[in-house]
N, C-alpha and C positions, 0 to 999 in steps of 0.2 A: 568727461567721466561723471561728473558731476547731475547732467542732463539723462544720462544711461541710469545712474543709482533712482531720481526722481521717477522715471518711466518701470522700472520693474517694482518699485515702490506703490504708485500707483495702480498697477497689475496685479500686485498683490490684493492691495485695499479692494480692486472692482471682484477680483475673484474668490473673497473674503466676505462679501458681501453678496454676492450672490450663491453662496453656497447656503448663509442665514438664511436669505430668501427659499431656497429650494428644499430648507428644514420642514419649513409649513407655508404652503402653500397661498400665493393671497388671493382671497374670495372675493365677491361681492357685498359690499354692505346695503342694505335696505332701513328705511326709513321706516320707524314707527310710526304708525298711523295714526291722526288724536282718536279718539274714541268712538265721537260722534260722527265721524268719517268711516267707522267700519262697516264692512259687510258681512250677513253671515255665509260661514261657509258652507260650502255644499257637503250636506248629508250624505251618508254611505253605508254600505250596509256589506260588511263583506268575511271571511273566513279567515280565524286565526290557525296556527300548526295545531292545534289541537279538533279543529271542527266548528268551534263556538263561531258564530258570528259576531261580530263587532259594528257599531254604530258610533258616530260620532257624537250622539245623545250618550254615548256610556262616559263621556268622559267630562261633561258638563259639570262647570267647578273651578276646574281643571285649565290651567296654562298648558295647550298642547304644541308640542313641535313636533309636526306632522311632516314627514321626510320621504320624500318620492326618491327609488331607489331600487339597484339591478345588481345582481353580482358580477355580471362582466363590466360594470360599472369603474371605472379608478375613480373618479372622482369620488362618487358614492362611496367604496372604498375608506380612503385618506377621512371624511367625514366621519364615520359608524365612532369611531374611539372618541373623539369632539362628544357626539350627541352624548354615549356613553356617558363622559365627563359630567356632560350635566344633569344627567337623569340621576347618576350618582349625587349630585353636589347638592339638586333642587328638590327632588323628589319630595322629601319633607316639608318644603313651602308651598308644594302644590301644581307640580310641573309634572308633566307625564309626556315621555316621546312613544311616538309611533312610528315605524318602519311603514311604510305601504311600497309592497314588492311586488315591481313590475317585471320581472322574471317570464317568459312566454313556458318555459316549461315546470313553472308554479313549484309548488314543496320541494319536486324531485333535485332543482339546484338548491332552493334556498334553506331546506334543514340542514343541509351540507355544511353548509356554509357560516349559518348561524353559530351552529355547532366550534366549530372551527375558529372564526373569529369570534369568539363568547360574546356575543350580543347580549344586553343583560336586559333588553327595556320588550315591548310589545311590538313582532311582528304580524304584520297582517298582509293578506294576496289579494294584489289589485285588481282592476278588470279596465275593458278600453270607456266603461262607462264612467268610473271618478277619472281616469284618464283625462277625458271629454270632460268632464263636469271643473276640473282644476285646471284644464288647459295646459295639460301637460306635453310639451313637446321634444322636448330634451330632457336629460338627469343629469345630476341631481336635480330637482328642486325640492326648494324646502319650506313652510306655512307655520306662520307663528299663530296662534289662535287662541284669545282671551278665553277667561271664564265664562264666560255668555255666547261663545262656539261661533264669534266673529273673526274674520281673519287680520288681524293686526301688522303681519310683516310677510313681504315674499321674496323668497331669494331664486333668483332662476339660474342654474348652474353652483357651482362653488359658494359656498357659504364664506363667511368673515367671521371668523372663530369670534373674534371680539367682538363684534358687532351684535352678533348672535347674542354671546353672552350679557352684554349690556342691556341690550331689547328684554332680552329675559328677567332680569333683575325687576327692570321698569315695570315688566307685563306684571308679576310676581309682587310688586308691592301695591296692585291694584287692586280695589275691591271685586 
């Protein structure tokens, strides 16, 4: 009897635990780079929902978390309220996210969608050339990117909320 209460006890615990786990999601964490080790990132030049174009010089200053991303995406998805989080949190220290949305049928899915899950930060529509140029071959992926428009962190697939957040902090108290 004794050996039966243990065993659903323990069934309990793993299925307790994996429910935690299947709350959020766990990402990959990526290393921050030292400094002297960055590269810069590849420029781009591309259309916000409004017409404007967008360059990666607009944002120079700027701590950007630059987020490759689709709306048939879940992954993509599950992250947008994360980024959210911290465009809200950091914004004021000098953080700016970027959406770059690789969408094949451009605006006509992604104002939908924006809309819809209130994206609060800047989206922009990608093309296969920052594609090509980031080496993008799966989504999510995500590019932490100093004030000096070097790439500091990459995350290929699922971000580490925390990780993320950490890295940012670091990038944020840097000159």
């Amino acid at each position: 009897m004794q050996v039966h209460a243990v065993r659903i006890l323990a069934t309990s615990a793993l299925l307790a635990a994996g429910m935690l786990m299947a709350s959020e999601p766990a990402g990959a964490p990526a290393a921050l780079r030292p400094t002297a080790e960055r590269k810069p990132a590849p420029e781009f030049t591309l259309p916000d929902s409004t017409g404007r174009t967008m360059t990666l010089r607009n944002y120079r200053g700027k701590v950007v978390l630059l987020d490759f991303w689709a709306t048939w995406c879940h992954g993509c998805k599950l992250e947008i309220p994360w980024f959210a989080e911290f465009s809200h949190k950091y914004a004021g220290q000098g953080l700016t996210v970027v959406g770059v949305s690789l969408d094949s049928e451009g605006w006509k899915a992604i104002t939908p969608f924006i809309k819809t899950a209130h994206v609060p930060y800047q989206i922009i529509l990608g093309n296969d050339a920052v594609s090509k140029a980031y080496g993008i071959e799966n989504m999510p992926d995500t590019f932490l990117i100093d004030r000096q428009g070097r790439v500091a962190a990459v995350y290929n697939g699922m971000v580490d909320k925390q990780n993320v957040e950490d890295n940012l902090r670091t990038m944020l108290s840097e000159p």
